[in-house]
Residue frames relative to the residue before (quaternion, step in Angstrom):
aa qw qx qy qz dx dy dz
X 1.0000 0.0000 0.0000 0.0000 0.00 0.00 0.00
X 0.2241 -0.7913 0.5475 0.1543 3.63 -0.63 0.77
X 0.6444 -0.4379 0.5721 0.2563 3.32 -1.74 -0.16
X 0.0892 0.7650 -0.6365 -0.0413 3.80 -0.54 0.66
X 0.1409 0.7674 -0.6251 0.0223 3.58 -1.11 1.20
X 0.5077 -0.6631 0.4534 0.3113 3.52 -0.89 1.22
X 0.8568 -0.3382 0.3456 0.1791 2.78 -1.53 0.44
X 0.8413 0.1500 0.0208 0.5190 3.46 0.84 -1.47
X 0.4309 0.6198 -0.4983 0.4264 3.47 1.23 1.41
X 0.3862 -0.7571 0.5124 0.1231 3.05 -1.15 0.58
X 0.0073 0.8563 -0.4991 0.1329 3.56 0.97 1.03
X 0.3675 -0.7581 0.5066 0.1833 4.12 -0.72 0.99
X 0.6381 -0.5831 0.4453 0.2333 3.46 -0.39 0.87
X 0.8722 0.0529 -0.2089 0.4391 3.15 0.95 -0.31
X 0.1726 0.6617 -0.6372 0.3554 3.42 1.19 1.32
X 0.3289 -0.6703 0.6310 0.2106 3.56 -1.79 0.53
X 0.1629 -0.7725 0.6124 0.0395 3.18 -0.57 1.07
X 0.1148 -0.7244 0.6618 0.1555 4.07 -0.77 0.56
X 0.8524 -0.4101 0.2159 0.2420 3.04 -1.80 0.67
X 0.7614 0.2290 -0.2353 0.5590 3.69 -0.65 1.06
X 0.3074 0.5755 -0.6939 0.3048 4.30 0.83 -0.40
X 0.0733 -0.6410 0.7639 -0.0106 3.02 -1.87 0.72
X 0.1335 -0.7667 0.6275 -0.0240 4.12 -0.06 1.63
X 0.1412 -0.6619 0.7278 0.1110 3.66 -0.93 0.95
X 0.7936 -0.3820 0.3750 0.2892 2.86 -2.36 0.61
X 0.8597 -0.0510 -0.3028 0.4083 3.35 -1.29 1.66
X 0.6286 0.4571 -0.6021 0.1830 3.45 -0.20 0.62
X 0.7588 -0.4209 0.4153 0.2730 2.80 -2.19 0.33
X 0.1943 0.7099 -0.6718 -0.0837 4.22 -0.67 -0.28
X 0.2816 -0.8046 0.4957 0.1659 3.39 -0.81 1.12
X 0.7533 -0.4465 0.2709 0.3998 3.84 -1.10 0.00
X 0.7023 0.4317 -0.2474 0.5092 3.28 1.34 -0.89
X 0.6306 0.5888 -0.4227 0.2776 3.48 0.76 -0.55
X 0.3958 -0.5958 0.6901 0.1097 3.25 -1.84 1.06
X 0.0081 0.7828 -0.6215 0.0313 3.41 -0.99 0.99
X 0.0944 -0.9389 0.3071 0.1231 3.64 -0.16 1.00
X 0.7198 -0.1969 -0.0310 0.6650 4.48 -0.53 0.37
X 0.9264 0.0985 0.0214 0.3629 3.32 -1.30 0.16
X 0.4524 0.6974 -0.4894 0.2635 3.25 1.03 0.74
X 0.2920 -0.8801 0.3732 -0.0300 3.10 -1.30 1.54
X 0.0574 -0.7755 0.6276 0.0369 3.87 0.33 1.28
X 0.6285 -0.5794 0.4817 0.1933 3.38 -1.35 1.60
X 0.5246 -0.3171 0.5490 0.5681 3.13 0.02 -2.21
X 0.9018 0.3131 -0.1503 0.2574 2.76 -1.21 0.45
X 0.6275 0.6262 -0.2017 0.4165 3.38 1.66 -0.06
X 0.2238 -0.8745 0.4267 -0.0558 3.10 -0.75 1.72
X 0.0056 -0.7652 0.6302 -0.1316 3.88 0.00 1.33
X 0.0135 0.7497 -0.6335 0.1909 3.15 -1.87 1.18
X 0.4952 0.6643 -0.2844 0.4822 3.59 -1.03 0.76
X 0.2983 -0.4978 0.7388 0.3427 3.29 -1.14 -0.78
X 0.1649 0.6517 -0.6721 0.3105 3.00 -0.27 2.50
X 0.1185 -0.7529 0.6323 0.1388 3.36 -0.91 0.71
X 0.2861 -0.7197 0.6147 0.1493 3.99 -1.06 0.85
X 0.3291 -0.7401 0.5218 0.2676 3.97 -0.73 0.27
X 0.7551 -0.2766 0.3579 0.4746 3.47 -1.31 0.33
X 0.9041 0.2583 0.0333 0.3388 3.76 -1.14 0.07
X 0.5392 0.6844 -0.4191 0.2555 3.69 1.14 -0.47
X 0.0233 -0.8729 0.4586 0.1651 3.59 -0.64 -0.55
X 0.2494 -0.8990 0.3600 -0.0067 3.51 -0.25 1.50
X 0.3197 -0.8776 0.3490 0.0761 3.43 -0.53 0.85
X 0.6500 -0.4326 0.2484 0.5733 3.87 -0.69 0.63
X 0.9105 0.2078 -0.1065 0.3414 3.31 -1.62 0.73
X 0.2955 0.6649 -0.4688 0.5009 3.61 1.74 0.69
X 0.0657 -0.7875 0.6119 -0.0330 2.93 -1.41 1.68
X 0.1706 0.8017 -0.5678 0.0760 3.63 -0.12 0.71
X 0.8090 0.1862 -0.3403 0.4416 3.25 -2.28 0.90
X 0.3577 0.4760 -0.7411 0.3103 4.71 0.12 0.22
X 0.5458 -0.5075 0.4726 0.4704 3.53 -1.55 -0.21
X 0.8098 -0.4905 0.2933 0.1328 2.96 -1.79 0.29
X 0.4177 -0.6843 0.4554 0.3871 3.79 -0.29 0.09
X 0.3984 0.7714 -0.4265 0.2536 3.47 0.37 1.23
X 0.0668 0.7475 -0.6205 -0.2276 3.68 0.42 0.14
X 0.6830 0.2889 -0.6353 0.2158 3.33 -0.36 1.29
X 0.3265 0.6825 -0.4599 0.4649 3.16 1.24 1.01
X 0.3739 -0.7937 0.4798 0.0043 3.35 -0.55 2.14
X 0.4091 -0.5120 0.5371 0.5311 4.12 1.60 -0.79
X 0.3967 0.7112 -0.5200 0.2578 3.87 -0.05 0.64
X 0.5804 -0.4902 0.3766 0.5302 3.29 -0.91 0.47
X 0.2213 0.6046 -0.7591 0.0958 3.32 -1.83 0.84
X 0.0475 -0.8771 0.4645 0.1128 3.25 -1.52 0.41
X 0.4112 -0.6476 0.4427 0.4642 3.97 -0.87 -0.14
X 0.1690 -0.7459 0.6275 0.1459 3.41 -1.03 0.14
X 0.3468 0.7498 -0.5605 -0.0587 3.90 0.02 0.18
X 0.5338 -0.7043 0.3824 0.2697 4.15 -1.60 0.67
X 0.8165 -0.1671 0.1163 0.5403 3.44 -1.25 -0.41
X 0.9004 0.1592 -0.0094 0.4048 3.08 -2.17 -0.64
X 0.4688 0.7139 -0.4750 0.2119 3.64 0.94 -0.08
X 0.3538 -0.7818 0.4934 0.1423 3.87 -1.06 1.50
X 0.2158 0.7749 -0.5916 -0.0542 3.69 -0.69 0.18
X 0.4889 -0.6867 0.5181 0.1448 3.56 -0.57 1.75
X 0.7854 -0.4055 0.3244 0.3368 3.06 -1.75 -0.48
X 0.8473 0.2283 -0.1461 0.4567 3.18 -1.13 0.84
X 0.2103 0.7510 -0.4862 0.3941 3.53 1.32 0.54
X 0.2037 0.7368 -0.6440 -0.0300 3.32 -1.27 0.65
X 0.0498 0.7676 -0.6298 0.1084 3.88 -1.14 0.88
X 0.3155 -0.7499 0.5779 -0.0648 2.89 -1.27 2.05
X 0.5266 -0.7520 0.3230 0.2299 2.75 -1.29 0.44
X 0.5301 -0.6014 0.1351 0.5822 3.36 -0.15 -0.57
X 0.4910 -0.5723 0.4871 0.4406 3.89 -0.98 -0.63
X 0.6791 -0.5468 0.4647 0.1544 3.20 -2.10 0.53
X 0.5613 0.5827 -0.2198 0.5451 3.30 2.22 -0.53
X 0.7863 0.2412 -0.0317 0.5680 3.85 1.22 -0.77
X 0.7826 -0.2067 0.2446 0.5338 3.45 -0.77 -1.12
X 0.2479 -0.8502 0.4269 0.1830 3.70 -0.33 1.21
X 0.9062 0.0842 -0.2583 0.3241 3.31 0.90 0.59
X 0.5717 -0.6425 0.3990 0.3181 3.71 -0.90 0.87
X 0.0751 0.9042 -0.3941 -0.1463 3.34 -0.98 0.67
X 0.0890 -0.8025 0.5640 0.1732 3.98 0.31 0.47
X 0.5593 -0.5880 0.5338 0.2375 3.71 -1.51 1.38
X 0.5879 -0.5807 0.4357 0.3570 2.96 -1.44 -0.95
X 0.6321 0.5888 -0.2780 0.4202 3.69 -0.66 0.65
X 0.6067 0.7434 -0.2264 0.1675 2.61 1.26 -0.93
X 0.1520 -0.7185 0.6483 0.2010 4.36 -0.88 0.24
X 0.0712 -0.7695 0.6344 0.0211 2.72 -1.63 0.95
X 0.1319 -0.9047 0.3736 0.1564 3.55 -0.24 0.96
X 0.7800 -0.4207 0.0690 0.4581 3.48 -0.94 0.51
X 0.7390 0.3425 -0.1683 0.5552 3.89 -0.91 0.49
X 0.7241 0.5183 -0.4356 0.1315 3.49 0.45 -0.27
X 0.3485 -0.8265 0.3889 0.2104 3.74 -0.67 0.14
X 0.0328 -0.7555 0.6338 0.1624 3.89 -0.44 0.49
X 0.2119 -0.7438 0.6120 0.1652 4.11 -0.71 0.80
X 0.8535 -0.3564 0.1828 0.3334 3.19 -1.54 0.80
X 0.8982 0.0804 -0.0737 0.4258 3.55 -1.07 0.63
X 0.3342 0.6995 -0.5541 0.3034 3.48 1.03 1.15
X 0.3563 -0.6496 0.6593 0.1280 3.11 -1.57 0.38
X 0.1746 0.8015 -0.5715 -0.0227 3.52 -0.48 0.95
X 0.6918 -0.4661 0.4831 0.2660 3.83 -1.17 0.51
X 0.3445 -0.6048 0.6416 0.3223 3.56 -1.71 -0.32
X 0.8387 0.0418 -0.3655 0.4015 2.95 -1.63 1.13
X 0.1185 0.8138 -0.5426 0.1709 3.78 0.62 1.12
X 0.0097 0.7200 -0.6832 -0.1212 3.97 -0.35 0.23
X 0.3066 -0.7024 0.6400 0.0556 3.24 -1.48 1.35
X 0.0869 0.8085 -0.5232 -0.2549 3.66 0.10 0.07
X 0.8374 -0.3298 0.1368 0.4138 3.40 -1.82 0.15
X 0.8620 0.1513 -0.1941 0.4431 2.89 -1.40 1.31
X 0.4671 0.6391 -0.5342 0.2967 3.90 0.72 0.13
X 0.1741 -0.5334 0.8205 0.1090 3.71 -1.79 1.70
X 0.2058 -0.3844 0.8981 0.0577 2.87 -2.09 1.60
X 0.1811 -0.5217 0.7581 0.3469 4.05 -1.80 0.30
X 0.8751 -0.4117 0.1032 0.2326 2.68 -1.23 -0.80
X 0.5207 0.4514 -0.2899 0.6642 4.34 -0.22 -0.87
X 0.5876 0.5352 -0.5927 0.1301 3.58 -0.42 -0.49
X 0.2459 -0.7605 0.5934 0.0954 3.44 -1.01 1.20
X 0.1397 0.7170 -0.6828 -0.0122 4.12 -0.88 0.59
X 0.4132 -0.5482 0.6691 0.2848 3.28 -1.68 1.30
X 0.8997 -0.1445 0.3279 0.2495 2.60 -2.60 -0.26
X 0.8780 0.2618 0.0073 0.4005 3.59 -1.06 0.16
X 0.5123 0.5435 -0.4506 0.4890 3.63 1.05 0.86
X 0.4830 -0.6289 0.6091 -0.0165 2.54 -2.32 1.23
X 0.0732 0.8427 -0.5316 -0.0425 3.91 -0.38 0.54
X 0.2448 -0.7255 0.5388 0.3514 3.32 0.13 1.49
X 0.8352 -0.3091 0.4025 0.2119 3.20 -2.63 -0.04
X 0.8456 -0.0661 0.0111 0.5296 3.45 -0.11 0.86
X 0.3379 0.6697 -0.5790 0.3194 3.00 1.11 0.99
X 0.2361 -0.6087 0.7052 0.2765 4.63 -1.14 0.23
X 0.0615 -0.5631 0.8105 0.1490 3.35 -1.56 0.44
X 0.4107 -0.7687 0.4639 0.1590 3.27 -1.47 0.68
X 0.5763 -0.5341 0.3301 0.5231 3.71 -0.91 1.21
X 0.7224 0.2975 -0.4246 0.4576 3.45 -2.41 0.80
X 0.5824 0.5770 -0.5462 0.1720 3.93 0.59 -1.98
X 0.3047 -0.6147 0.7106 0.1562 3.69 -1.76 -0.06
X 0.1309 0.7158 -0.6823 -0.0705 3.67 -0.41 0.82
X 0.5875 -0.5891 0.5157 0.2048 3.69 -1.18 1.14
X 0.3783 -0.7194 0.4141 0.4099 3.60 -1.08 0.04
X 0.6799 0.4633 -0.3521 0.4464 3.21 -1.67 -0.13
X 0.3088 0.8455 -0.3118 0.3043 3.57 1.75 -0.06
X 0.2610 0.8993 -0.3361 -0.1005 3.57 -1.09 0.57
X 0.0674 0.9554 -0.2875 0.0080 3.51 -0.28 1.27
X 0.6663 -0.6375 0.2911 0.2547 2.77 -0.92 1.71
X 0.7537 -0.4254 0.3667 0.3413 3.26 -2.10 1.26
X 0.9011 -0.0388 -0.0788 0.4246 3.91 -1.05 1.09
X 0.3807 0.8017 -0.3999 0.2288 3.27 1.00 0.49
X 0.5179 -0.7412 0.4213 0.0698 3.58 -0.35 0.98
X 0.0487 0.9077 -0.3791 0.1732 3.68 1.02 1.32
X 0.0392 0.8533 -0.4953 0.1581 3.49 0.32 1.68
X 0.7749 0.2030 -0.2151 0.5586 3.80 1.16 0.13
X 0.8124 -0.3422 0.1902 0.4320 3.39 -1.21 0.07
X 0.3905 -0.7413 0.5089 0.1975 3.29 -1.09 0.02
X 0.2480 -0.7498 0.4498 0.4171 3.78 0.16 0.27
X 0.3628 -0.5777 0.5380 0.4952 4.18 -0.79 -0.23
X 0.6833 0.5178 -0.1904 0.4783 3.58 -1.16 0.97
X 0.7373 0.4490 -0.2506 0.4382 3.55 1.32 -1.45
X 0.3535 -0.5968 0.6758 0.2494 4.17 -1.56 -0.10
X 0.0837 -0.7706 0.6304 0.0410 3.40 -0.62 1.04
X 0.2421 0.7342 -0.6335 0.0324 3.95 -0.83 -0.13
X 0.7719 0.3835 -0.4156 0.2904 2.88 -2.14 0.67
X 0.5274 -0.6208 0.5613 0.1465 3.83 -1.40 0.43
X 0.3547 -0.4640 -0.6536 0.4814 2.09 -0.05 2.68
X 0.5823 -0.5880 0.4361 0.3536 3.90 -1.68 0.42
X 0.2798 -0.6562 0.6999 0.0357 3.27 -1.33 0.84
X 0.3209 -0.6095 0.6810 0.2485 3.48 -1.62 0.44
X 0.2906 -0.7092 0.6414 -0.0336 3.35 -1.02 1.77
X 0.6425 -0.4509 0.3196 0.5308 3.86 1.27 0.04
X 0.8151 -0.4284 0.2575 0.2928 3.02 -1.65 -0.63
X 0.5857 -0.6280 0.3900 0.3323 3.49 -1.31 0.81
X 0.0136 0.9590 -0.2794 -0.0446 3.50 1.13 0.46
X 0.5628 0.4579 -0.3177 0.6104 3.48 1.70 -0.82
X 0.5806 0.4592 -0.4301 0.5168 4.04 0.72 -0.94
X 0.8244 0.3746 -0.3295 0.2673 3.92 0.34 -0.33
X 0.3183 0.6648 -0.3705 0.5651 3.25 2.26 0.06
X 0.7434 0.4758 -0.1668 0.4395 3.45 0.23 -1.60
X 0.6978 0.4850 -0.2747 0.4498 3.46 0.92 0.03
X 0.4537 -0.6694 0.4613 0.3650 3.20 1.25 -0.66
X 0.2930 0.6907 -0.5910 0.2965 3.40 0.93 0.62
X 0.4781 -0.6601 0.4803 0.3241 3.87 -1.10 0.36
X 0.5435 -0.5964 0.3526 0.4739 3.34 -1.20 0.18
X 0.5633 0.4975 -0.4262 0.5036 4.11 0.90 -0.42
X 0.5663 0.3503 -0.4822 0.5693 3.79 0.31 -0.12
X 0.6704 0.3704 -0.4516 0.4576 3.97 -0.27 -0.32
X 0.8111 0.3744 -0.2767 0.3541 3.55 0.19 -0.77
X 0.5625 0.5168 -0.4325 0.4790 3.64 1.18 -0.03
X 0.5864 0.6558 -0.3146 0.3564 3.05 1.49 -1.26
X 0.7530 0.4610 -0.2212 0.4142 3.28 0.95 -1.35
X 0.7566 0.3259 -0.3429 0.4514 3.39 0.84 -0.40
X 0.5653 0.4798 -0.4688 0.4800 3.49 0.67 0.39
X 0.5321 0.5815 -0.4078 0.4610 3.63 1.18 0.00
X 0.8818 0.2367 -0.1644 0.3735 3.27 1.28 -0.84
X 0.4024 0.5173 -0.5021 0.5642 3.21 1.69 1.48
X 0.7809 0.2668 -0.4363 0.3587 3.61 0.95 0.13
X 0.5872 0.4411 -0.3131 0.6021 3.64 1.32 0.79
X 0.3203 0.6360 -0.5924 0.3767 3.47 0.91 0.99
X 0.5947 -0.6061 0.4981 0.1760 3.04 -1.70 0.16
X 0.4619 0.6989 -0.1863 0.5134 3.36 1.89 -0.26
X 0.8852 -0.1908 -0.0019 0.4244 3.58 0.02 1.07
X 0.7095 -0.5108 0.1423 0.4642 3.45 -0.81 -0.17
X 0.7537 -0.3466 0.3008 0.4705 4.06 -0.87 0.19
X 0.6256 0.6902 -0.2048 0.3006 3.19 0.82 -2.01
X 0.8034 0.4076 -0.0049 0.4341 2.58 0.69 -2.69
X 0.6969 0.3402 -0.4372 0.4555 3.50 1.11 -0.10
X 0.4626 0.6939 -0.4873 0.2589 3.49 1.04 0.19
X 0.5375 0.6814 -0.1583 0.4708 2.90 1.50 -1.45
X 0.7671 0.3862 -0.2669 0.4372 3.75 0.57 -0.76
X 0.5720 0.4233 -0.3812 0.5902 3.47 1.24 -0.45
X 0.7635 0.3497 -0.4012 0.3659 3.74 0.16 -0.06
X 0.3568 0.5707 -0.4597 0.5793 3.57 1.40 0.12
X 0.9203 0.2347 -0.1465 0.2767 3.54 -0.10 -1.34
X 0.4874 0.6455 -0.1436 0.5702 2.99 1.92 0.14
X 0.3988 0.7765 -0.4676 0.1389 3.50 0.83 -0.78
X 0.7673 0.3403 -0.0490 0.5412 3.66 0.75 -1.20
X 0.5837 0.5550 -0.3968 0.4403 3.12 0.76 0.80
X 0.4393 -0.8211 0.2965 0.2120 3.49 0.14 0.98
X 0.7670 0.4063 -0.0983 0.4869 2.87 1.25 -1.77
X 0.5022 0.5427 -0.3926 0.5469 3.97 1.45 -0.43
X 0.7637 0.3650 -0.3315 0.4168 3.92 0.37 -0.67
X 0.3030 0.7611 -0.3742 0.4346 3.23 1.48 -0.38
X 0.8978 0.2385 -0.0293 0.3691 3.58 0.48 -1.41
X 0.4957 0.5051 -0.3932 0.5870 3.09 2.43 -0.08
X 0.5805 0.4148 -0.4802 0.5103 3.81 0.57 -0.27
X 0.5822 0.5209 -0.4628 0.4189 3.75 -0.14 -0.95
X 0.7238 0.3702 -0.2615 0.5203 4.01 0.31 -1.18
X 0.6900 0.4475 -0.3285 0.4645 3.63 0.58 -0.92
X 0.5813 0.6627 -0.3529 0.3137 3.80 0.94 -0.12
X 0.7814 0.2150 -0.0164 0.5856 3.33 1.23 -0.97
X 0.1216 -0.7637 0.6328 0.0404 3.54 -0.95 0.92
X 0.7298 0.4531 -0.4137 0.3015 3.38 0.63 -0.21
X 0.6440 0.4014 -0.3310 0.5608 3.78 1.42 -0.24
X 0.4307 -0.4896 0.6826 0.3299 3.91 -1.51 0.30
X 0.4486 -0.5804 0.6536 0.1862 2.76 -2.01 0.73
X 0.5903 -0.5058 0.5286 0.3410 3.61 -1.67 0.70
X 0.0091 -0.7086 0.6955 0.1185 3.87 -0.22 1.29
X 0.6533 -0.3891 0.4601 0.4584 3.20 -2.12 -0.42
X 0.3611 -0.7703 0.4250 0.3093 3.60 -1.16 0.08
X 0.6544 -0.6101 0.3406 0.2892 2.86 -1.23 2.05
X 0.4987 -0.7050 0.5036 -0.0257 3.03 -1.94 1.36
């Protein structure tokens, strides 16, 4: 299987290209960049750095991946992009790497869609099967598991944690944690409950949804303190994978708030 590069690309002698890459007319490929089987630049798509592409992906006009980051405490140190398989990124995509001040490199799973306009910012962590939709800012640190949804023009804010199986509504405004599992919406985001169709569509059972739900609503009651209802869902929960799932995820971090519901 060969390599096929147009005519009017500018491709660096020393990029690695693996079997089948297909480079369309004007883009950029930089020396450092790793491009893996069957990867497929439209046109027009410019990558630099120490970027690495997975098996299968396929990039679209006006994709920018691996310049440095928007950090002015970024000194020019090594950093790098990392992104996985079969993974899409439309037009006008851009992803940075990381910085020499924090986590030095950006990483995107496998599966993943990206739709037009959207943006991931230096040193993110993203999951498999994530779907960016149009126009989504991630800043920066922002870490998302497996199996999230990011409505259209929604911002998530730099450090934020969205959980997997996560979901947040079109333009929504995402300044604390996510739970994994939870529906955020609106400007600033609230948790509206549970991702419940995204856990149908998965194949989750119906006893995992209903423990789920009702342990959602013993740790967002109105009855004592957060903590103390955390504690009781993990007492009554223990054997439940997908309920501790979201008591570890909260019990992980103390220094950010979680996305609560909004107060009645």
């Amino acid at each position: 299987m060969s390599v096929n590069i147009h005519p009017s690309a500018h491709v660096d002698s020393h990029a690695q290209l693996e079997d089948g890459v297909d480079i369309g007319p004007l883009c950029v490929v930089g020396p450092r960049v790793k491009l893996g089987k069957n990867v497929r630049l439209v046109s027009q798509v410019n990558i630099a750095g120490d970027t690495t592409i997975g098996d299968d992906c396929e990039l679209y006009p006006f994709v920018s991946l691996g310049h440095p980051p928007q950090d002015f405490k970024h000194t020019g140190g090594a950093v790098s992009l990392k992104i996985g398989a079969r993974t899409i990124l439309r037009e006008l995509v851009n992803i940075h790497p990381g910085t020499d001040s924090g986590r030095r490199e950006t990483v995107v799973g496998d599966d993943c869609y990206f739709m037009v306009g959207s943006h991931l910012a230096h040193e993110g962590r993203c999951g498999n099967h994530v779907v960016f939709s149009n126009g989504v800012q991630v800043g920066g640190c922002v870490t998302i598991g497996d199996h999230v949804i990011l409505g259209g023009l929604s911002a998530i804010h730099q450090f934020t944690r969205i959980g997997s199986h996560a979901f947040v509504g079109g333009m929504a405004t995402v300044t604390t944690d996510v739970i994994p599992y939870g529906s955020v919406v609106g400007n600033t985001a609230h948790l509206a409950g549970l991702n419940i169709i995204g856990l149908k569509r998965r194949g989750f059972d119906r006893r995992t949804i209903r423990d789920l739900r009702s342990a959602y609503r013993l740790m967002f009651a109105h009855e004592g303190t957060f903590q103390e209802r955390l504690e009781d869902a993990s007492r009554l929960y223990s054997d439940n994978e997908v309920v501790m799932e979201i008591i570890d995820f909260i019990n992980a971090q103390d220094k950010r708030s979680i996305c609560l519901p909004e107060a009645r």
